[in-house]
C-alpha positions in Angstrom: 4.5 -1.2 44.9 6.5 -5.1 44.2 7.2 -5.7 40.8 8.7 -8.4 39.3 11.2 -7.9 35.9 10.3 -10.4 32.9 12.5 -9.7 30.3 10.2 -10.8 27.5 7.7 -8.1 28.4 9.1 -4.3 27.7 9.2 -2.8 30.9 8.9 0.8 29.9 5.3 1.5 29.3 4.3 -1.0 32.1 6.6 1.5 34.5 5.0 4.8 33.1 1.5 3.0 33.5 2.5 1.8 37.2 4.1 4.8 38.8 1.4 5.8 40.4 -0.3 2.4 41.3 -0.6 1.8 44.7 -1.5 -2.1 44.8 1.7 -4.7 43.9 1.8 -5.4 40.5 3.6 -8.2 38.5 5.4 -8.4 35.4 5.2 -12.3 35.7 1.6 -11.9 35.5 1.3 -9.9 32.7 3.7 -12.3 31.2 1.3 -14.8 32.0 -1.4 -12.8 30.4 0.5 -11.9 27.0 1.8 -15.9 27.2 -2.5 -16.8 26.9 -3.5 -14.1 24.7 -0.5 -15.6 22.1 -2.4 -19.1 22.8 -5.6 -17.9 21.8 -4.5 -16.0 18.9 -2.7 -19.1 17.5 -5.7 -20.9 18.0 -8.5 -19.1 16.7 -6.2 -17.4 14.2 -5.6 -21.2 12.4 -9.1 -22.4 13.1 -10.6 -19.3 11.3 -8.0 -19.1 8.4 -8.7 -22.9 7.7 -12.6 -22.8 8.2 -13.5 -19.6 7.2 -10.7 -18.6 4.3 -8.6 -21.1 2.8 -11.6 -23.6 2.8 -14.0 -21.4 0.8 -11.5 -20.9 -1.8 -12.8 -21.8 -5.5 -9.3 -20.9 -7.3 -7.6 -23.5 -4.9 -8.2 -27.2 -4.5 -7.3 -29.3 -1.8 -5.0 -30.9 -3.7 -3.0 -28.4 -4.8 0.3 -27.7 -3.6 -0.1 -23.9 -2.3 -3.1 -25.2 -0.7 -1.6 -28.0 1.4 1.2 -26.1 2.2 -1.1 -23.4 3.4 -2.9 -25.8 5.3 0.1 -27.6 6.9 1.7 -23.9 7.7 -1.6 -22.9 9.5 -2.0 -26.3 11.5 1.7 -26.1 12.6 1.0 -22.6 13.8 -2.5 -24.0 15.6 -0.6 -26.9 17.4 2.0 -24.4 18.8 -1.0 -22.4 20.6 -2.1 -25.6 21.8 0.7 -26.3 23.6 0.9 -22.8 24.9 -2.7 -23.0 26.0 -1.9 -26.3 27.9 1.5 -24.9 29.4 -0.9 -21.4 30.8 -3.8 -24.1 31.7 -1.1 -26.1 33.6 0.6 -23.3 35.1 -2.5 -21.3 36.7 -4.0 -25.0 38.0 -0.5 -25.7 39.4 -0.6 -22.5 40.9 -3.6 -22.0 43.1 -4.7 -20.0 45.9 -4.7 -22.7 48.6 -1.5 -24.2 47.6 -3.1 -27.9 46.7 -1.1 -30.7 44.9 -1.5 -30.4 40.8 -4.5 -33.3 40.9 -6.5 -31.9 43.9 -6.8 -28.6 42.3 -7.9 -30.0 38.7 -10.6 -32.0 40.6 -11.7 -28.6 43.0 -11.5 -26.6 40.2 -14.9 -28.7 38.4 -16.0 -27.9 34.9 -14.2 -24.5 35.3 -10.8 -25.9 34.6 -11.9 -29.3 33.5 -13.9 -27.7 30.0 -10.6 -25.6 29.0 -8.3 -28.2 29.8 -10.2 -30.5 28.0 -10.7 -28.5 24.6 -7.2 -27.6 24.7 -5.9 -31.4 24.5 -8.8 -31.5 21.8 -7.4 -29.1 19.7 -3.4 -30.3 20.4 -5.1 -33.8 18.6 -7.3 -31.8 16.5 -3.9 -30.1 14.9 -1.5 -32.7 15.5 -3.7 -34.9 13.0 -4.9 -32.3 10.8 -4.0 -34.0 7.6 -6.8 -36.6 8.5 -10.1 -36.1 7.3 -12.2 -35.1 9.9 -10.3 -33.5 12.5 -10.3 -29.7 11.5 -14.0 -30.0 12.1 -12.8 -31.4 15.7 -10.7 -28.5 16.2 -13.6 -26.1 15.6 -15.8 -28.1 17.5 -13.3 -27.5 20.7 -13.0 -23.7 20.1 -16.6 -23.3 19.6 -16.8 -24.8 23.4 -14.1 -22.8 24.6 -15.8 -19.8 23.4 -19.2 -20.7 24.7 -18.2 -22.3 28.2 -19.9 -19.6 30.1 -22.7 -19.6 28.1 -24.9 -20.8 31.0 -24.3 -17.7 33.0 -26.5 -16.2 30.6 -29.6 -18.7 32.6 -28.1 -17.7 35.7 -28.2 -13.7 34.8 -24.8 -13.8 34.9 -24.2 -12.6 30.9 -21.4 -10.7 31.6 -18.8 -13.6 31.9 -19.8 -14.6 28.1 -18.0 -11.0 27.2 -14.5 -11.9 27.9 -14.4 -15.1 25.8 -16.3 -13.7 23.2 -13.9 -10.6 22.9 -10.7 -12.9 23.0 -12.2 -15.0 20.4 -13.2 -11.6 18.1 -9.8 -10.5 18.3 -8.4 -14.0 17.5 -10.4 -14.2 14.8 -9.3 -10.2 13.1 -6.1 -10.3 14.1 -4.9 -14.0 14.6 -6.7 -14.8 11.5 -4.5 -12.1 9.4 -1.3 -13.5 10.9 -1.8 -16.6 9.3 -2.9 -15.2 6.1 0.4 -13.2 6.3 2.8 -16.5 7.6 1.0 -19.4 5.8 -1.0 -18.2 3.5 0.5 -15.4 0.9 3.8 -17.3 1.2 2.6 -20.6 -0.2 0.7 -18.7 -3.2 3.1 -15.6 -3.8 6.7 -18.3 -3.4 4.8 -21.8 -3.7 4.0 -23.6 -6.8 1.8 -21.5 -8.0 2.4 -20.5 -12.0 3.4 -16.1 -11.8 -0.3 -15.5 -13.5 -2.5 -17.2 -11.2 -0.4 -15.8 -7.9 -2.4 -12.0 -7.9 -5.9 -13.3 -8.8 -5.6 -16.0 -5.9 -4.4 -13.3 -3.5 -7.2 -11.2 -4.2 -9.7 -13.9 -3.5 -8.1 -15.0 -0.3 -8.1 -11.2 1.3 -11.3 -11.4 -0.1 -12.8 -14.2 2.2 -10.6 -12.6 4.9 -12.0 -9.1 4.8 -15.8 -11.1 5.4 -14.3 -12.6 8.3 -12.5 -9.7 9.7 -15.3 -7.2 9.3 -17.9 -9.7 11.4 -15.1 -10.2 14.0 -14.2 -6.5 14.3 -17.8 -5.7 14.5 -17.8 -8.3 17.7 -14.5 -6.8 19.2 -16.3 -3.8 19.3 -19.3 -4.6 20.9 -17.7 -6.5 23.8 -14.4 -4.2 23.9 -17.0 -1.8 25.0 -19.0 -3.6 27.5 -15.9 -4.9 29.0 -14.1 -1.6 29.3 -17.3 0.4 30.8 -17.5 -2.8 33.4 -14.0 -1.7 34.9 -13.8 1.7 34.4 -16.6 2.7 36.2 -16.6 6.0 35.7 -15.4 8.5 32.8 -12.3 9.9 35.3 -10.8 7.1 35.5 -9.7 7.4 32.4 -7.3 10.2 33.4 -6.4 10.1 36.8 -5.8 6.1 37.2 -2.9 3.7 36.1 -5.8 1.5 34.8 -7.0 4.4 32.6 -3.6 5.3 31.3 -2.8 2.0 30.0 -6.4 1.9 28.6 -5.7 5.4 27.0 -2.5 4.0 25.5 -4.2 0.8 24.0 -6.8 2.8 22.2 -4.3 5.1 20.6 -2.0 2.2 19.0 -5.9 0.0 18.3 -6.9 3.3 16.1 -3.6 3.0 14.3 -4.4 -1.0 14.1 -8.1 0.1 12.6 -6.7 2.7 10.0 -3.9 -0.1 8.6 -7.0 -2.1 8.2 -9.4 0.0 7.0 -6.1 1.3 4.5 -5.3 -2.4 3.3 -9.4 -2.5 2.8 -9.9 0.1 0.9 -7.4 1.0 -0.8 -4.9 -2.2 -1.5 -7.3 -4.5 -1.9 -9.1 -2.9 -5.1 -5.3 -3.0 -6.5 -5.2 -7.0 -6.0 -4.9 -9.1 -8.8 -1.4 -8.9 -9.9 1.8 -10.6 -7.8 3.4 -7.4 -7.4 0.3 -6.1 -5.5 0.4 -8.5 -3.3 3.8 -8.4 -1.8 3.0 -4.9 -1.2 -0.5 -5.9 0.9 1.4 -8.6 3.1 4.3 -5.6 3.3 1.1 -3.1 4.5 -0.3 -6.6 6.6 2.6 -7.1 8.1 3.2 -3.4 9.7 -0.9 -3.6 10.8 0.5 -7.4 12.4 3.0 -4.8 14.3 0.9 -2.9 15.6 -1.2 -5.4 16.6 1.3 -6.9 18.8 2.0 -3.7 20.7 -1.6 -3.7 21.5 -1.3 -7.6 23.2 1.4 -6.1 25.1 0.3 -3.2 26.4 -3.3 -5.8 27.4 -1.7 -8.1 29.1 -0.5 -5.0 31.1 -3.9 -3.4 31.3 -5.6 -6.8 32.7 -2.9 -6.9 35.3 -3.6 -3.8 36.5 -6.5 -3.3 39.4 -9.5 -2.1 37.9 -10.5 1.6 39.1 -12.6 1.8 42.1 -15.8 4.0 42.6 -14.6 7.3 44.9 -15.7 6.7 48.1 -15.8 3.0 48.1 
């Protein structure tokens, strides 16, 4: 077994999942991995807290101050995983399989890399530009064609590669979505210039048009998380006898601590909403399920560098 050291990805876990691998495995890679799952996360995290939260607000008007801070904290955090979408983009053209110059690659590559590349730079202008009327709608445009690019395999019987996309953009959507709310969001109602009385009754509405969002895109993680774990697992032993299995094992156990903080911050703080006190406690409570959340990338971008299990006998 080769491995190569990242110090930006913890190399514990990865060694306790990988000792008894027997194909080379690369820490660059899962660097690589975690560096694209931040980019979509970004992404899809501004896109859906723009669209889908701070845009259906009724106690906040464009105009106001809480609002366009919000909205300018959110974009900032969008363009940032548009740039890191480009840079991984870039990076895994650059470095292809036949060793071809930077163009020649791009052009071999067809729609495949040319549909990615090409929402990516839409949604670096999208962001960019944000403050212009117009070009959140082209930034959600872009991700709606990122998340659908394979959608023709579903005419060629080849549904299965809509599943990944679909369960990167679900998780974006949960989990990206709540790091904004938690970064951008509370902090321009609960320290922004917002009067002390209106700052828990707007907090309450904004987890409100979250919780919609992050129900429909949990439901969706599940569905796909799922399909997409049965597809390389194979069979139910591998669960326990494979490096692919253990790092799947330790996944689940930190996602069902991800689910309870949720279900917890559901249930029970968000009835509680509605004064400013309560919500510095929820983006406390947020901000441990954000935690968690991120030891679950990590321990991904280990799992999907792994080999998937092979049937015995094959």
């Amino acid at each position: 077994m080769t491995t190569t050291f990242l110090p930006l990805v913890p190399n514990l876990p990865c060694f306790l999942f990988l000792q008894e691998a027997d194909e080379a495995f690369s820490f660059v890679q899962a660097g690589r991995e975690l560096f694209g799952f931040l980019s979509w996360f970004a992404v899809f995290g501004a896109l859906g807290f723009h669209l889908f939260v701070l845009r259906r607000m009724t106690g906040l008007r464009p105009t106001d101050g809480a609002f366009r801070a919000a909205d300018r904290r959110a974009a900032l955090i969008g363009l940032v995983g548009a740039v890191f979408m480009l840079i991984n983009l870039a990076v895994s053209v650059a470095d292809n399989r036949d060793h071809l110059p930077f163009l020649d690659a791009l052009q071999h590559g067809g729609a495949r890399l040319f549909v990615p590349l090409a929402c990516a730079v839409a949604l670096f202008v999208a962001f960019a530009l944000s403050r212009v009327s117009g070009f959140w709608l082209l930034g959600g445009l872009a991700g709606l064609v990122l998340a659908l690019r394979n959608i023709g395999g579903l005419l060629t019987g080849r549904w299965a590669a809509m599943v990944n996309p679909l369960h990167e953009v679900a998780a974006s959507l949960w989990i990206g979505t709540l790091f904004v709310l938690v970064v951008a969001g509370l902090p321009a109602i609960l320290r922004g210039p917002v009067t002390t009385d209106r700052r828990g009754p707007l907090v309450a509405e904004l987890v409100a048009r979250f919780s919609n969002l992050a129900l429909a895109a949990a439901g969706l993680l599940g569905v796909t998380g799922v399909i997409t774990a049965w597809r390389h697992l194979k069979y139910w032993a591998a669960l326990w006898t494979t490096p692919y299995g253990y790092a799947f094992d330790a996944k689940m156990l930190v996602v069902l601590v991800v689910v309870g903080l949720g279900a917890w911050n559901w249930r029970r703080m968000r009835p509680q909403l509605g004064t400013e006190s309560a919500g510095f406690r929820l983006q406390r409570s947020a901000t441990a399920e954000l935690a968690f959340a991120a030891v679950v990338l990590v321990i991904t971008a280990v799992l999907v560098s792994l080999p998937a299990p092979t049937l015995p006998g094959s």
